[in-house]
TORKOL-4160 file (C-alpha; in steps of 0.2 Angstrom, whole numbers, padded with zeros to 4 digits, m for minus):
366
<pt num="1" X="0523" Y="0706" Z="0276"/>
<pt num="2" X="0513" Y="0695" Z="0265"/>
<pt num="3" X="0526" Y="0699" Z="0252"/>
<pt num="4" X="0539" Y="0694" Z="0261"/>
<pt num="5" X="0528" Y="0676" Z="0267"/>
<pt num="6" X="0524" Y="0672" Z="0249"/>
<pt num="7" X="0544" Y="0674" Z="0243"/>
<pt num="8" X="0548" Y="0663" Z="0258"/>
<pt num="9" X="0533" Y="0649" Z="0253"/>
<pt num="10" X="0541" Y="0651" Z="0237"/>
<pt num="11" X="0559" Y="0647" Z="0242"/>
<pt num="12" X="0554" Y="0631" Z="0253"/>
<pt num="13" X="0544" Y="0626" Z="0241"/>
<pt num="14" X="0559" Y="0627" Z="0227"/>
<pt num="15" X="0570" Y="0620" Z="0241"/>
<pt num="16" X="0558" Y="0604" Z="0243"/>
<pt num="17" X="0556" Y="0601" Z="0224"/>
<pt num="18" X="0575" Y="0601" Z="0224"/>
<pt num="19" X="0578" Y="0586" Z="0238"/>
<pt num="20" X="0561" Y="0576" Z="0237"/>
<pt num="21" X="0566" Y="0564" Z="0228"/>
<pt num="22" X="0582" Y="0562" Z="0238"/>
<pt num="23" X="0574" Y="0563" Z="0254"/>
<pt num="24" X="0562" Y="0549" Z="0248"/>
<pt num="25" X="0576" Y="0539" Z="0244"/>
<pt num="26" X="0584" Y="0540" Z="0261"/>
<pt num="27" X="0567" Y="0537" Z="0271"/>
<pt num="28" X="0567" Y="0518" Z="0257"/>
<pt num="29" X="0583" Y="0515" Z="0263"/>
<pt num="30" X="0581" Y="0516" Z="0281"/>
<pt num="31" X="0567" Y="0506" Z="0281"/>
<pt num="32" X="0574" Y="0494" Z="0271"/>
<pt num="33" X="0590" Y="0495" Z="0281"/>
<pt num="34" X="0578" Y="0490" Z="0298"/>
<pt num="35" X="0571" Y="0480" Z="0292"/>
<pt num="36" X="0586" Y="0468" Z="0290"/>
<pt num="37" X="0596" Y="0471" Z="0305"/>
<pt num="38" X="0581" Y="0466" Z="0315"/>
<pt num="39" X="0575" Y="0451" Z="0305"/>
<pt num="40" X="0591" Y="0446" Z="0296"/>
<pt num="41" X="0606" Y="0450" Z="0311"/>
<pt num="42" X="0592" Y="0448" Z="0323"/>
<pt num="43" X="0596" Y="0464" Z="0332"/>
<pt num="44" X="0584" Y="0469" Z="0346"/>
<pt num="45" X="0586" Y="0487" Z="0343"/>
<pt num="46" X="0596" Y="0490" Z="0326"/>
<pt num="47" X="0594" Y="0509" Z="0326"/>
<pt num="48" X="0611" Y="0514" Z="0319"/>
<pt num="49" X="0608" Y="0504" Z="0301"/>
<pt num="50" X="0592" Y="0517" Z="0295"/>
<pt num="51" X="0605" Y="0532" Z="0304"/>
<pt num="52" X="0617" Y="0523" Z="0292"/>
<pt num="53" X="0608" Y="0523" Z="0278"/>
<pt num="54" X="0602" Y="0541" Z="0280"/>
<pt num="55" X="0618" Y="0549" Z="0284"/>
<pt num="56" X="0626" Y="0539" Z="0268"/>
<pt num="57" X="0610" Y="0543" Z="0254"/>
<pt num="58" X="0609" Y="0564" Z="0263"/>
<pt num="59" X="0626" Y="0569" Z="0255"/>
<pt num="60" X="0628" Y="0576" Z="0238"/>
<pt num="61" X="0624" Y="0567" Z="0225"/>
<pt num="62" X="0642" Y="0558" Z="0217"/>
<pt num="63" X="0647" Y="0558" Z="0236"/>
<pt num="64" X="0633" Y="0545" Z="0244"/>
<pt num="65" X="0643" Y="0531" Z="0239"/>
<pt num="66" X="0660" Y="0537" Z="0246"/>
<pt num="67" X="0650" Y="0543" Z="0260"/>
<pt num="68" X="0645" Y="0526" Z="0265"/>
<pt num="69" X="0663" Y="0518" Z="0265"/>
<pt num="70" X="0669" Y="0531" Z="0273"/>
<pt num="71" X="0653" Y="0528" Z="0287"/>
<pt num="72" X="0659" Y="0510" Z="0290"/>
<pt num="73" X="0679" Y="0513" Z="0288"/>
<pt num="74" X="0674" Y="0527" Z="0303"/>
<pt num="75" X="0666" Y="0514" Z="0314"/>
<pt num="76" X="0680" Y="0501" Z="0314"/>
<pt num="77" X="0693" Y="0513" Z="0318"/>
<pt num="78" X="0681" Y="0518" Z="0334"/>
<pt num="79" X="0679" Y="0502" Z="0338"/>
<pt num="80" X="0696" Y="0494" Z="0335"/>
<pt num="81" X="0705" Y="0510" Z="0346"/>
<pt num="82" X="0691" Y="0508" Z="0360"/>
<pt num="83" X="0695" Y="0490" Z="0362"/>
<pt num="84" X="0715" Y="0494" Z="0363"/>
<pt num="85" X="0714" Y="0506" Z="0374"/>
<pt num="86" X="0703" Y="0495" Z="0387"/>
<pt num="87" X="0715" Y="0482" Z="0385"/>
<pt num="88" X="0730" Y="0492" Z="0391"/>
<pt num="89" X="0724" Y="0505" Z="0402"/>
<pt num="90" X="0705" Y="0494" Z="0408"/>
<pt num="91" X="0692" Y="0507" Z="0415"/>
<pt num="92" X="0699" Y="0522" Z="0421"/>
<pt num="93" X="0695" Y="0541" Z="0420"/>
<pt num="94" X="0707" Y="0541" Z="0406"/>
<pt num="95" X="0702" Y="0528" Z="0393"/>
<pt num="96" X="0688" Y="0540" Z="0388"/>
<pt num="97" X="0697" Y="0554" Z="0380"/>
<pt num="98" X="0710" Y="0545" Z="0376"/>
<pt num="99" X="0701" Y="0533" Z="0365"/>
<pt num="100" X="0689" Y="0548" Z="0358"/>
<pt num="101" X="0705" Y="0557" Z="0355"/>
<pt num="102" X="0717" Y="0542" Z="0344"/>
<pt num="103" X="0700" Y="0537" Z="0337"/>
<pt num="104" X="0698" Y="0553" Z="0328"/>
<pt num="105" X="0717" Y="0556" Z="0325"/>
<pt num="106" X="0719" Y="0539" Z="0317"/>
<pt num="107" X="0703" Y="0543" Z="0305"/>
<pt num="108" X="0710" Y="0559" Z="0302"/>
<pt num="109" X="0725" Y="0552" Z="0297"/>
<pt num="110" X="0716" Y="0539" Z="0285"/>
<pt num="111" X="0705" Y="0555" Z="0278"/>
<pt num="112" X="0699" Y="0568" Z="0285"/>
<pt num="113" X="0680" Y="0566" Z="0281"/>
<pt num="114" X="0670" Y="0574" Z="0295"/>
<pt num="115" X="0658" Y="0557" Z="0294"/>
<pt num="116" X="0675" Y="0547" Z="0297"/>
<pt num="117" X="0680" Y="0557" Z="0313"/>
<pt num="118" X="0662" Y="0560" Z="0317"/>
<pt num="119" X="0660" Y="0537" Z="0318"/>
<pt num="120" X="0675" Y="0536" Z="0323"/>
<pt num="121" X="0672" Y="0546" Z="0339"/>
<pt num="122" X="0655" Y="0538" Z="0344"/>
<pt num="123" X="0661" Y="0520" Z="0341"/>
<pt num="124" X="0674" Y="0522" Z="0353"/>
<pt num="125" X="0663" Y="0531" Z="0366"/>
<pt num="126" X="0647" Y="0516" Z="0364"/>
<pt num="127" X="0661" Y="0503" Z="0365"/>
<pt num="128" X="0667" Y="0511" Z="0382"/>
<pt num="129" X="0649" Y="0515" Z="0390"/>
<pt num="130" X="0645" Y="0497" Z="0387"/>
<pt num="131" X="0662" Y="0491" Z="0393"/>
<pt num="132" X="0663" Y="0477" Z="0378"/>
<pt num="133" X="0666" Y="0475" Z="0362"/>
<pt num="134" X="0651" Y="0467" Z="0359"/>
<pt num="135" X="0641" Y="0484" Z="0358"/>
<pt num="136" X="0653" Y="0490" Z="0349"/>
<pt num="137" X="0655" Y="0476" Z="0334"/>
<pt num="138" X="0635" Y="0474" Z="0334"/>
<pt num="139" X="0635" Y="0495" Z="0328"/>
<pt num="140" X="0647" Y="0489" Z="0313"/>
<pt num="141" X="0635" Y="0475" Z="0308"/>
<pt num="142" X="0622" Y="0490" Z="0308"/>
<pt num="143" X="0633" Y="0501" Z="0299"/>
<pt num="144" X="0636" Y="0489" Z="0287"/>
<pt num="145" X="0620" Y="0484" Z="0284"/>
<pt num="146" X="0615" Y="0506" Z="0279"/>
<pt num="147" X="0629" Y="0507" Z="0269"/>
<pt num="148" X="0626" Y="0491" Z="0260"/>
<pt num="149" X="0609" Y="0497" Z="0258"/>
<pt num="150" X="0614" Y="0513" Z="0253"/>
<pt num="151" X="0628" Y="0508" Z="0241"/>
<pt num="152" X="0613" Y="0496" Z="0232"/>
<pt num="153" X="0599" Y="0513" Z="0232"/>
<pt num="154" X="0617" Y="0523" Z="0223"/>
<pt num="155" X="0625" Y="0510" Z="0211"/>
<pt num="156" X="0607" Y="0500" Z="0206"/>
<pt num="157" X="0592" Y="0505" Z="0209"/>
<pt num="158" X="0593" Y="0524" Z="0208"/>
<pt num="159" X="0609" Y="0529" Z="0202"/>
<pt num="160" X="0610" Y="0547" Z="0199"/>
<pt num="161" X="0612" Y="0556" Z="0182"/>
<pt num="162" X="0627" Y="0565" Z="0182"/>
<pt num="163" X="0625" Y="0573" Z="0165"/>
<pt num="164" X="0607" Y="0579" Z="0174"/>
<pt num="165" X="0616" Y="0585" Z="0188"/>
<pt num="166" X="0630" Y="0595" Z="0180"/>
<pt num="167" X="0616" Y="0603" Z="0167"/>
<pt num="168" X="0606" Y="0608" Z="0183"/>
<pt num="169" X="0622" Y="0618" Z="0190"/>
<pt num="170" X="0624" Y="0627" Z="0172"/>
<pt num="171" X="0607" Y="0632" Z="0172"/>
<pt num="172" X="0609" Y="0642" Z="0188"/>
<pt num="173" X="0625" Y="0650" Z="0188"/>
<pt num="174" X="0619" Y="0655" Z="0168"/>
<pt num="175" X="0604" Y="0662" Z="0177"/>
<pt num="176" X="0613" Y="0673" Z="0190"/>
<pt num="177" X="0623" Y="0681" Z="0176"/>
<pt num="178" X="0609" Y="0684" Z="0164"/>
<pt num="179" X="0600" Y="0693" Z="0178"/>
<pt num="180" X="0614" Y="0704" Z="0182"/>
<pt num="181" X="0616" Y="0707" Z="0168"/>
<pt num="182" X="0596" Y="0713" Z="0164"/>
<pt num="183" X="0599" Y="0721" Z="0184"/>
<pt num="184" X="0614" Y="0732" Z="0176"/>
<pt num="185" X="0603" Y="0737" Z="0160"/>
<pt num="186" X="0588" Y="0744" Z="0171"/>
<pt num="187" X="0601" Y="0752" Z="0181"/>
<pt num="188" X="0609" Y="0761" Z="0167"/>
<pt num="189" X="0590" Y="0767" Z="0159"/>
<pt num="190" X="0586" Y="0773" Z="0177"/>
<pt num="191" X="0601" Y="0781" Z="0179"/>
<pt num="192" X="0599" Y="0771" Z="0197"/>
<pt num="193" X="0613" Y="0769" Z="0209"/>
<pt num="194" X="0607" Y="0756" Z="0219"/>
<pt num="195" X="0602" Y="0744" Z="0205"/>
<pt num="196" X="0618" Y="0748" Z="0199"/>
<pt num="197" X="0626" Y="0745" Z="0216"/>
<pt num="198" X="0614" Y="0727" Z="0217"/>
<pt num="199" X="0622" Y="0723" Z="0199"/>
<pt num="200" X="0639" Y="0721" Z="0205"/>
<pt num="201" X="0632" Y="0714" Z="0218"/>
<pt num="202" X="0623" Y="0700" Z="0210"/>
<pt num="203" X="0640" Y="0697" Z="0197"/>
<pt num="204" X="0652" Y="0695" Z="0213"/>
<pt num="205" X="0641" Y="0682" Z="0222"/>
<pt num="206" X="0640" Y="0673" Z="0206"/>
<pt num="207" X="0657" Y="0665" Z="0215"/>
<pt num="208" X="0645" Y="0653" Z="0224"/>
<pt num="209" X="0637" Y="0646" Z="0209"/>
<pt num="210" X="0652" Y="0644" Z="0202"/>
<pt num="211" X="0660" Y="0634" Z="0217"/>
<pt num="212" X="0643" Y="0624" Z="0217"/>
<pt num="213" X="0646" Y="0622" Z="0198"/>
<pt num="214" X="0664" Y="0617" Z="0201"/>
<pt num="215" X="0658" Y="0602" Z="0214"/>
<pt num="216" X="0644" Y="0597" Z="0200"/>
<pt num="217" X="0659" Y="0594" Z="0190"/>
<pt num="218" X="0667" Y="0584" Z="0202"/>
<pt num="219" X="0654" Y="0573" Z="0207"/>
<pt num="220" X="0649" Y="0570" Z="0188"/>
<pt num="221" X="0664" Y="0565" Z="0184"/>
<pt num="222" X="0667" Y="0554" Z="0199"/>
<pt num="223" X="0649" Y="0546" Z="0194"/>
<pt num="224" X="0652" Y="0542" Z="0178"/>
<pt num="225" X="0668" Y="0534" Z="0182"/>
<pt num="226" X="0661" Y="0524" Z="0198"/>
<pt num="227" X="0642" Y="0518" Z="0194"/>
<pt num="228" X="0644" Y="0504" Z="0181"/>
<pt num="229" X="0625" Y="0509" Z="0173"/>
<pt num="230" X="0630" Y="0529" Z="0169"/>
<pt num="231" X="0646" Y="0524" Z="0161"/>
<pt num="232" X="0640" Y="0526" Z="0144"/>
<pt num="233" X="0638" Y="0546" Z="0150"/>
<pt num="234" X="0660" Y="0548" Z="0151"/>
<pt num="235" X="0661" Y="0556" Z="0134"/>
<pt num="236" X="0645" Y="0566" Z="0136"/>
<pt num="237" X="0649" Y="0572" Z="0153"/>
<pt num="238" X="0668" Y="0577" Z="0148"/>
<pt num="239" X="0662" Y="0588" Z="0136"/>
<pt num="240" X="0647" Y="0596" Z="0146"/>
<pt num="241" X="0660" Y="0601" Z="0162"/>
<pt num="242" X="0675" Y="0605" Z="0148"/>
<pt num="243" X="0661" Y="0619" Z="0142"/>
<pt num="244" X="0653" Y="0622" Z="0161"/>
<pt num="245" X="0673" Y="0626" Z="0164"/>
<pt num="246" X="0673" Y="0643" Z="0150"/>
<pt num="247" X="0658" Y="0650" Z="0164"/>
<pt num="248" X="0673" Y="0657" Z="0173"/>
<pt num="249" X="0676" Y="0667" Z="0158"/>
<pt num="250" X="0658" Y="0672" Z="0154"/>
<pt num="251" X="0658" Y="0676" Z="0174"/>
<pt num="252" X="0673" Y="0686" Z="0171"/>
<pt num="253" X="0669" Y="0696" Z="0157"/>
<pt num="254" X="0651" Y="0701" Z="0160"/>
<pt num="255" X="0661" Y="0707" Z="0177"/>
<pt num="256" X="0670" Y="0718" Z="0167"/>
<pt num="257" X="0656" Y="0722" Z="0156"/>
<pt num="258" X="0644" Y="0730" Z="0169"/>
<pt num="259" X="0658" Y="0741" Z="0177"/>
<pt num="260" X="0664" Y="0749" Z="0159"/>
<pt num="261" X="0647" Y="0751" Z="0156"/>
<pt num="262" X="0641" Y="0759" Z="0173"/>
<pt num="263" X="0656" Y="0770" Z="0172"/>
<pt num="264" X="0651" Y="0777" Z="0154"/>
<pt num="265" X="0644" Y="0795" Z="0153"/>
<pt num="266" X="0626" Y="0799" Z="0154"/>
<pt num="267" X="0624" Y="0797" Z="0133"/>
<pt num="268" X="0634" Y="0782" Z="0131"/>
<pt num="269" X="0623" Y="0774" Z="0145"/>
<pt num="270" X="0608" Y="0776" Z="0137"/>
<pt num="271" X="0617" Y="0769" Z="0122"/>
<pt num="272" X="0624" Y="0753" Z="0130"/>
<pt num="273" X="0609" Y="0747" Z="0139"/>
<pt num="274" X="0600" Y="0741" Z="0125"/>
<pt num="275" X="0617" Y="0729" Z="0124"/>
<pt num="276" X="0619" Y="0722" Z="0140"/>
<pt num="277" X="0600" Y="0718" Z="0140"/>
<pt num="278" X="0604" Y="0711" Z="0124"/>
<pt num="279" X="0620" Y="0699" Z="0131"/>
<pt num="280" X="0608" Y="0696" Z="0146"/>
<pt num="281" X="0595" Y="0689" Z="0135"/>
<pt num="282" X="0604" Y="0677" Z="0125"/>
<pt num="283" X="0613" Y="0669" Z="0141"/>
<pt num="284" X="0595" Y="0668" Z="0146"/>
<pt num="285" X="0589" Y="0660" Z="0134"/>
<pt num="286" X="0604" Y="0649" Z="0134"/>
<pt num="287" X="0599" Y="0643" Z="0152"/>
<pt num="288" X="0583" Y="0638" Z="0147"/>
<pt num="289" X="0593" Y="0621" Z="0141"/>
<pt num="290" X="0610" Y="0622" Z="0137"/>
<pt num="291" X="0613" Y="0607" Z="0132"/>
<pt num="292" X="0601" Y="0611" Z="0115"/>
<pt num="293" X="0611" Y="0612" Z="0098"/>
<pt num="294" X="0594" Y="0625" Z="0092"/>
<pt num="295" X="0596" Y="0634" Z="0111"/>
<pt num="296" X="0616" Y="0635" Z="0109"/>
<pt num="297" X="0609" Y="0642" Z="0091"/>
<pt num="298" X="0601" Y="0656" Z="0094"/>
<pt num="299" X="0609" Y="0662" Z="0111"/>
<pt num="300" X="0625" Y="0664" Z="0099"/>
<pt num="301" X="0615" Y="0674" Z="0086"/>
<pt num="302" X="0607" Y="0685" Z="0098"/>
<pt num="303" X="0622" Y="0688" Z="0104"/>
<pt num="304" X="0632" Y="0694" Z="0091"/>
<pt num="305" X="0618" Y="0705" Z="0083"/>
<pt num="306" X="0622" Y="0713" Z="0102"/>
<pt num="307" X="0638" Y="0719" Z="0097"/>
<pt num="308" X="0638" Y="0721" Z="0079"/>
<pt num="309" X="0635" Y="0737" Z="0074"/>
<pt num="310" X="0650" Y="0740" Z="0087"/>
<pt num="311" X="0659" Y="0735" Z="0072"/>
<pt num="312" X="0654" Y="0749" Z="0061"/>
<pt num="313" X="0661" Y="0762" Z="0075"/>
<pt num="314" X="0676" Y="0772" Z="0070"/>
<pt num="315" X="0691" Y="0771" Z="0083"/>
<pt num="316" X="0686" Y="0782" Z="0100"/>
<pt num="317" X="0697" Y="0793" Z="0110"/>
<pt num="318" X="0684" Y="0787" Z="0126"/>
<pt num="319" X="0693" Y="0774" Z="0135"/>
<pt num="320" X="0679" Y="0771" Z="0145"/>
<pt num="321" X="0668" Y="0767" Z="0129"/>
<pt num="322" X="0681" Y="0758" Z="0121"/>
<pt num="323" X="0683" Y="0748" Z="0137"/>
<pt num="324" X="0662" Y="0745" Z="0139"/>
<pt num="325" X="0664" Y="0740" Z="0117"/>
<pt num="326" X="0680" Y="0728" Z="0121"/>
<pt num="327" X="0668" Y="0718" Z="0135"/>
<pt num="328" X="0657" Y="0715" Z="0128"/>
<pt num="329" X="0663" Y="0709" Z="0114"/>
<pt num="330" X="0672" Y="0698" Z="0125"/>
<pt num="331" X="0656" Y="0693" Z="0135"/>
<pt num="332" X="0650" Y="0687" Z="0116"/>
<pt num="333" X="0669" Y="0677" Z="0114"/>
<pt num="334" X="0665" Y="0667" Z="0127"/>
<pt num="335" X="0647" Y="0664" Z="0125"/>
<pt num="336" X="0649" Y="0656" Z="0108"/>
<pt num="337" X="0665" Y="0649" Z="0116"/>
<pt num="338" X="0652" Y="0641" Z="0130"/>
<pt num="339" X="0642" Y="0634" Z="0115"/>
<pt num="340" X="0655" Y="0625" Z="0108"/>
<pt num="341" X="0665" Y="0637" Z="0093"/>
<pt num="342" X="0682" Y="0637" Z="0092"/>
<pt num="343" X="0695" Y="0652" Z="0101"/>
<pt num="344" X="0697" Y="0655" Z="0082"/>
<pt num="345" X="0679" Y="0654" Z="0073"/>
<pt num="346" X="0674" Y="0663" Z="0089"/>
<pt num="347" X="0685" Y="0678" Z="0088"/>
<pt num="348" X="0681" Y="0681" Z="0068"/>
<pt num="349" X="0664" Y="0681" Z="0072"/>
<pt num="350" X="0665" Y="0696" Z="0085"/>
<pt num="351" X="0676" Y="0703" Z="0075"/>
<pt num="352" X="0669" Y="0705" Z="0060"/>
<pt num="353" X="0651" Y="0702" Z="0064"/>
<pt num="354" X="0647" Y="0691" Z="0048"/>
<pt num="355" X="0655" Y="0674" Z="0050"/>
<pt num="356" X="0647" Y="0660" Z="0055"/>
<pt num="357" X="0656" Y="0654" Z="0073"/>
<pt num="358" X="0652" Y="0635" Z="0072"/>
<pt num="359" X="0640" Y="0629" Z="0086"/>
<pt num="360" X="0643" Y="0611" Z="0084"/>
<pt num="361" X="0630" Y="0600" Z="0091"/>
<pt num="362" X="0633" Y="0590" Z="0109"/>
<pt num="363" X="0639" Y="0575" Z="0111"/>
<pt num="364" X="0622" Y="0561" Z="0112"/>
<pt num="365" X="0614" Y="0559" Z="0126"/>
<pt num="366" X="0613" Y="0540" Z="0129"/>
């Protein structure tokens, strides 16, 4: 039981290191947001420009801004339908749904954003509950106000670092994999099924990270391009999400790697854990900050003295062994290929064990 408390302290506690300074930036925001509809548009009770502001600033990071358009374009379509359907049909028991249903239609039709629908939806209902537009029109001031407020938090004041953001996805799906891949090696000494079994495991939910890794990409992209002040960051933040891309491969192969090697015989497994822990080791240490010429460095090194005395070994009539040697030689391919080597300089390197694969250092990080 107190095991089980302390891993769950430590989780929340990982979980609010992670969104601090995000949350801090919302709770600014509202305030700030108040603060102006009540002194500035004089609004008696501006409560939806902080909800504005929130809801904009508590999406993913590279999505906050669009977020916030997307908010206000949400509220006019509420309102604009609400008011439409008044004026044709007045107050009957009809002008509800009817309104609730083009209102969310209409957004749908211009994107199909869940905040759009979601505005869209509760403008049209305030507009009708207060049988004038006036309600309805005072709620876009407010949710202009939040998302103008938000919009400056994202593009001025705090703009995020999408080079930061994408490293931090890299570090954790190189994580997973290096401890599957330690996971795998135990489970090979121990001859132990289920560590084997949590292995596979471990290697197949890797897909997550890898979908996380794949938005981080997204949104750095869509950050460097949209915040004037992390311009400077295209170049940098091409090459970091071309080399985040090759983790499929790495996923792939270290896949592969773990079932040749759990399906080897009993000698051959005793042989082949000392690799995988090996492989597991140097995508480690490669996590620790991948974006490190001296890390991308040694994490290729270690790596090939993983797999170079396979080199040495004559032809095999095993195909389970030659299978386990194949990947992971390819688990070391796309390694160095993760640190920057050519498909070519890569594949000598494996190959022979002695060439030098090229790590060339990252773009600058200005």
């Amino acid at each position: 039981m107190f095991r089980w408390g302390r891993g769950a302290g430590s989780q929340a506690w990982r979980r609010m290191e992670a969104q601090w300074w995000q949350v801090l930036q919302s709770a600014l925001a509202a305030s700030v947001a108040w603060v102006i509809a009540l002194r500035v548009a004089g609004h008696p009770q501006p409560f939806f420009a902080p909800i504005s502001a929130v809801v904009a600033l508590s999406s993913a990071r590279g999505e906050r801004g669009t977020t916030a358009v997307r908010l206000v374009l949400g509220v006019v379509v509420g309102i604009l339908v609400a008011d439409l359907v008044l004026i044709v049909l007045g107050s009957t028991l009809w002008t509800l749904p009817l309104s609730v249903f083009l209102a969310m239609m209409t957004a749908t039709a211009l994107h199909s954003a869940r905040v759009m629908m979601v505005q869209s939806a509760s403008s049209a209902v305030l507009t009708l509950v207060f049988a004038s537009s006036a309600a309805g029109w005072q709620r876009l001031v407010d949710a202009l106000i939040g998302a103008g407020v938000a919009l400056l938090v994202v593009q001025l004041f705090f703009p995020p670092d999408p080079v930061r953001l994408l490293l931090r996805s890299v570090k954790a799906a190189l994580t997973d994999l290096a401890a599957g891949l330690e996971t795998a090696a135990r489970a090979l000494d121990d001859d132990d099924e289920d560590a084997a079994r949590q292995a596979q495991e471990r290697l197949w939910e890797e897909n997550d990270q890898l979908a996380a890794l794949a938005q981080a990409r997204l949104f750095s992209r869509r950050i460097a391009q949209r915040v004037p002040l992390r311009r400077s960051l295209r170049q940098r933040v091409s090459s970091e999400g071309e080399s985040a891309r090759l983790l499929n491969l790495l996923n792939a192969s270290c896949v592969l790697l773990i079932r040749a090697a759990l399906a080897l015989a009993e000698q051959d497994r005793e042989r082949f854990a000392p690799v995988l822990r090996d492989l597991g080791e140097a995508i480690g240490g490669l996590a620790d900050d991948p974006a490190d010429e001296e890390v991308r460095r040694t994490a290729a090194d270690r790596a090939l003295d993983a797999v170079r005395p396979f080199g040495e070994i004559a032809p095999t009539s095993d195909p389970f062994f030659a299978t386990a040697v194949m990947a992971a030689r390819m688990v070391t391919m796309d390694l160095l290929m993760f640190t920057g080597s050519d498909p070519g300089g890569a594949l000598a390197a494996v190959r022979t064990g002695k060439d030098d694969p090229g790590v060339p250092p990252p773009p600058p990080f200005t």
